[in-house]
C-alpha positions, -999 to +999 in steps of 0.1 A: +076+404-596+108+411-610+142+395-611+171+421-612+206+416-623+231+415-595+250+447-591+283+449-614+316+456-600+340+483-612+367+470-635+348+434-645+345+428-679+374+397-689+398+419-700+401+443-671+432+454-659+443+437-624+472+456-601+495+430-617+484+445-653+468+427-680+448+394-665+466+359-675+444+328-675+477+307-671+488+325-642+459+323-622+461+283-627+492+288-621+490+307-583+466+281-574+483+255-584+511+264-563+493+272-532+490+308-534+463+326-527+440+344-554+426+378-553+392+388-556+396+406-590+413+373-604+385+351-588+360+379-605+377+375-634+378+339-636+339+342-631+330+358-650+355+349-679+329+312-678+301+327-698+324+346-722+349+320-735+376+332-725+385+298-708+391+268-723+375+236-708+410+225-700+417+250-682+386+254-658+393+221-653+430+231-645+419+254-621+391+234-606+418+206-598+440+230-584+416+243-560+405+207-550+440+199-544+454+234-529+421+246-513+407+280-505+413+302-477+378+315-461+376+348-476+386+334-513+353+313-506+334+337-501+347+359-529+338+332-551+302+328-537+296+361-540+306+361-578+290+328-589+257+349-576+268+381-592+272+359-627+231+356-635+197+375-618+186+378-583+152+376-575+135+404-563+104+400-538+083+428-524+096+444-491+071+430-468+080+398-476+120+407-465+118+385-429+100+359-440+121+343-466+133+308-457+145+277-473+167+247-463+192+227-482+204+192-477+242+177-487+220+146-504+209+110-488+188+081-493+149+085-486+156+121-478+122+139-488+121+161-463+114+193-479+084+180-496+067+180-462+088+210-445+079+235-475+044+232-473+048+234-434+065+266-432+044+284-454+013+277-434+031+288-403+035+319-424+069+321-441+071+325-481+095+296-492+111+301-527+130+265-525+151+259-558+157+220-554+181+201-575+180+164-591+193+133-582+232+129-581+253+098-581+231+074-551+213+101-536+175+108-547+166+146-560+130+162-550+128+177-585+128+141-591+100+123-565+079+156-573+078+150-610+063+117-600+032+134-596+016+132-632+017+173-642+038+187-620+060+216-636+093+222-621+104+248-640+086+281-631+098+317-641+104+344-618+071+360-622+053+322-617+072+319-582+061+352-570+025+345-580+028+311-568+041+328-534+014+349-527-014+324-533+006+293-515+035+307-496+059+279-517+071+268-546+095+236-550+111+243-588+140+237-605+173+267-609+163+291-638+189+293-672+194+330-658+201+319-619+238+315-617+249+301-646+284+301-636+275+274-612+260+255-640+290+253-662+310+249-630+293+219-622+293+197-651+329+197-652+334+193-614+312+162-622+339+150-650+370+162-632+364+145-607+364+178-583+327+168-573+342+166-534+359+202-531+348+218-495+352+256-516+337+245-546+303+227-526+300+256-510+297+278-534+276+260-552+250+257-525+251+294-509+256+307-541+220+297-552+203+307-520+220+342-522+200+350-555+167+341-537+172+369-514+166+347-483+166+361-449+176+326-434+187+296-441+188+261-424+214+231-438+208+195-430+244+184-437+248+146-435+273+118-421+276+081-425+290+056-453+258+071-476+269+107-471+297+127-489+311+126-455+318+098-437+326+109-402+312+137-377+346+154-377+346+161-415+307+169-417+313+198-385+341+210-404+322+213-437+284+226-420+306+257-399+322+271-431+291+268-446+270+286-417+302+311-417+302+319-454+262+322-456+257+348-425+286+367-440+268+369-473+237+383-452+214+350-446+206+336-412+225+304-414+224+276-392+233+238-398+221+203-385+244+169-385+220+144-391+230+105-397+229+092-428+239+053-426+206+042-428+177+056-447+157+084-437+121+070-432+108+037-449+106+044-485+132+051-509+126+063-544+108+089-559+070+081-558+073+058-531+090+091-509+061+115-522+036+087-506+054+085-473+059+128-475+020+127-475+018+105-446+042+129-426+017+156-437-010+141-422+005+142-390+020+101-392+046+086-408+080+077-395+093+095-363+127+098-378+110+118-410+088+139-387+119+145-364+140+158-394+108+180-407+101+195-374+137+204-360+146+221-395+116+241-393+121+252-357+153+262-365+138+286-393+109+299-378+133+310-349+159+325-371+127+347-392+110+357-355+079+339-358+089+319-328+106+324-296+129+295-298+140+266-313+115+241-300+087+267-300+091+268-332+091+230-338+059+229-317+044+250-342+055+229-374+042+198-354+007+216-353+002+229-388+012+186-398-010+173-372-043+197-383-044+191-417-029+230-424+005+220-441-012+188-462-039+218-475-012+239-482+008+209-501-022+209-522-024+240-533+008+239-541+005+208-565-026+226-585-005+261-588+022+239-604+002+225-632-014+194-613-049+189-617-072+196-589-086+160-591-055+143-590-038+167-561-073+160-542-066+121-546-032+122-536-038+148-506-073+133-492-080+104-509-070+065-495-037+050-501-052+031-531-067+067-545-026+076-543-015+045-560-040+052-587-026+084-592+016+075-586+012+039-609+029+016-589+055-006-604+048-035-625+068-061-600+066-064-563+094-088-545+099-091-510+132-106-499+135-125-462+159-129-433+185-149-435+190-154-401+172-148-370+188-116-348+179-080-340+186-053-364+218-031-357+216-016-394+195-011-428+229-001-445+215+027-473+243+026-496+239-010-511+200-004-518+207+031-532+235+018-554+209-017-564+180+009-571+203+034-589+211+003-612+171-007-616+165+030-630+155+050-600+188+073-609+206+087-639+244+071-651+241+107-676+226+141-682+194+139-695+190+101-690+147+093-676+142+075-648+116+049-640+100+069-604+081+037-599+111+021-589+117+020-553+120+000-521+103-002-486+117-014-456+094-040-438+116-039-403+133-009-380+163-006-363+165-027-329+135-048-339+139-087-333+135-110-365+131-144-373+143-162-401+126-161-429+107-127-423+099-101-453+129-076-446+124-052-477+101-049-509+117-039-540+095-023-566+112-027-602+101-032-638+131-030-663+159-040-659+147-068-635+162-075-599+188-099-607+206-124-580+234-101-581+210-075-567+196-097-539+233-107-528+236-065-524+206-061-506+210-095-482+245-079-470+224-042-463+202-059-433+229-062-407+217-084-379+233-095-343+222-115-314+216-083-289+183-076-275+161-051-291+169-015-291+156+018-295+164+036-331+188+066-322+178+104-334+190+111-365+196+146-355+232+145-338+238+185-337+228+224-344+259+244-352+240+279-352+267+316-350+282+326-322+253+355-318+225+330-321+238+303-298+246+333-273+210+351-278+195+312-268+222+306-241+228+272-264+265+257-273+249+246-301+241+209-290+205+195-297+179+197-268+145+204-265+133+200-297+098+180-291+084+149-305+051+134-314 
């Protein structure tokens, strides 16, 4: 395989000529910073002036403020996507492969390891998943991350790797390439210090931006909601996932969305080695209904969108199969050896006993279980407080660079709407330096919200798809979720 640079536009270097003459650093900042609205040949410009140094870190950060504060209109969004991709290599797959290209993305939560079950699960239904994956930011875990848990696994594969890796497995989960939009890189470390982490233009950008160079022919986006989410309520989250789906099918990919809740955790494990032993147990065909629910909806939605099923729920049907037969846990296997793990330990992990995994993951060095204060039912597993208490055990990064511990972890010992008595083991925190402190405990205590209803159901996760116009019309949907099967 090759990887090809994107095509160059007339009149790009940094010192091109614009129809105002000579382009002006300051003025740019300036227009934005004033509301106005910015050309594409100064949003090119800008671009592309990031790997030049023609900017100043002052002013990117200038202008990154200005465009969290002022905004973007639509079409200055997309201009932007389109050059952040243009700024490094596409990757270039053979033709045959042009429908089958698929990968999701998700806006970041607690216990979300989704994709380690849903890549594997797509490819054996078929589809060639070239998922570039990120790390963990701020509370929220990063699958880079839970995979590297796995003693040898090798994130960073080049071009020619993926395609190879491709053919034989039908996915790869690695990390973004040096050469893969490297204007998104310098773009966000300083978003990160300028405190510009939160723009809607700049996120998006970002994201679609690194699908575009994987030449994907669609694209699903789990965008979350809740007080562990970037967005807090529905409103904002549907406002954010249909600019998104409207930027991405006008840059050429498929693009639908999902709202999906993010107030408690996803599934019953959080942290990284803990989530790659509950992923397995969703690969062979168990595990929590909320994680399977997640896995099998996204994949619907994609196997739809490439024609390798006739609708959304025929297509989760067919990602509940390939999980329940053993097909997609084979496939995560094969994955695991063609990215440097050895075939005794990926057959250990995927068909040995869940002490043949802990020999393999290395549990932590301290178990504590901490009880119910009261007796009541469960209305909430808040995820925030134990992301924030793990984050500060070593399960996250405070900087760039910084290891983590991905022993470190917790597991949830109750559900939502379950009746508890006083006194009954609640969660299990898996730590070894630093130690769980009584500070810690008082954080984790307040997490387990309990009242004095009867027990109760867990609600979906899955509130809503937001697909286009031409794809709700072609399934005579309004976008709402339905049908989608469960175990």
């Amino acid at each position: 395989m090759s990887s090809s640079r994107a095509p160059s536009h007339p009149a790009s270097s940094p010192n091109a000529s614009e129809e105002g003459g000579q382009a002006n650093i300051p003025e740019i900042i300036r227009k934005k910073r004033d509301g106005e609205k910015l050309q594409p040949e100064e949003i090119r410009y800008f671009v592309q002036a990031l790997g030049t140094g023609s900017f100043q870190e002052g002013q990117i950060g200038a202008l990154l403020m200005a465009i969290r504060l002022r905004g973007m209109e639509a079409d200055e969004t997309l201009a932007l996507t389109r050059e952040m991709a243009a700024s490094g290599r596409t990757l270039a797959w053979p033709e045959q492969w042009r429908r089958l290209l698929v990968d999701k993305h998700s806006t970041g939560g607690v216990g979300d390891k989704v994709s380690l079950p849903l890549a594997p699960a797509l490819a054996a239904c078929g589809c060639k998943v070239p998922m570039i994956s990120g790390r963990g930011l701020a509370h929220t875990g990063g699958t880079l991350d839970k995979l590297e848990s796995v003693p040898g696994f090798k994130v960073s594969q080049s071009p020619e790797q993926m395609k190879e890796i491709l053919e034989k497995v039908g996915c790869c989960i690695v990390e973004q390439s040096k050469k893969l939009v490297p204007a998104d890189k310098v773009l966000y470390a300083l978003r990160d210090v300028t405190a510009t982490v939160d723009s809607m233009p700049l996120i998006i950008s970002s994201i679609l931006s690194k699908k575009m160079v994987e030449s994907l022919s669609a694209l699903v986006l789990d965008v979350k909601f809740g007080s562990a989410a970037l967005y807090h309520t529905l409103e904002s989250a549907q406002q954010f996932a249909q600019n998104l789906v409207s930027v991405g099918n006008q840059l050429g990919m498929k693009t639908a969305a999902v709202l999906t809740r993010m107030d408690e955790p996803l599934g019953c494990r959080v942290g990284n080695s803990l989530e790659v032993l509950e992923a397995l147990q969703c690969l062979e065909g168990g595990g929590p209904g909320d994680l399977r629910e997640l896995v099998i909806t996204l994949g619907g939605i994609l196997l739809w969108q490439s024609g390798r099923a006739d609708s959304v729920p025929a297509g989760a049907t067919q990602i509940g199969q390939v999980l329940d037969n053993g097909t997609a846990l084979r496939t995560f296997q094969a994955m695991l050896q063609a990215q440097g793990v050895e075939p005794e330990l990926a057959r250990a992990l995927c068909q040995g006993t869940e002490e043949q995994r802990l020999q393999v993951l290395k549990p932590a060095g301290t178990q504590e279980e901490l009880r119910a204060l009261r007796d009541g039912t469960v209305q909430q597993i808040l995820a925030l407080p134990i992301a924030q208490v793990l984050h500060s055990l070593g399960a996250g990064r405070t900087q760039e660079g910084q290891q983590i511990n991905h022993r470190v972890g917790a597991e949830l010992l109750v559900t939502m709407g379950q009746q508890v008595r006083k006194g009954t083991p609640w969660i299990r925190i898996h730590y070894e330096t630093p130690q769980l402190s009584n500070p810690h405990r008082g954080t984790l205590q307040k997490a387990l919200i309990l009242g004095d209803a009867e027990p109760i159901a867990p609600s979906s996760k899955v509130v809503k798809m937001l697909l286009s116009a031409e794809e709700s019309a072609a399934t005579g949907s309004q976008g709402e979720r339905g049908g989608i099967p469960e175990k």
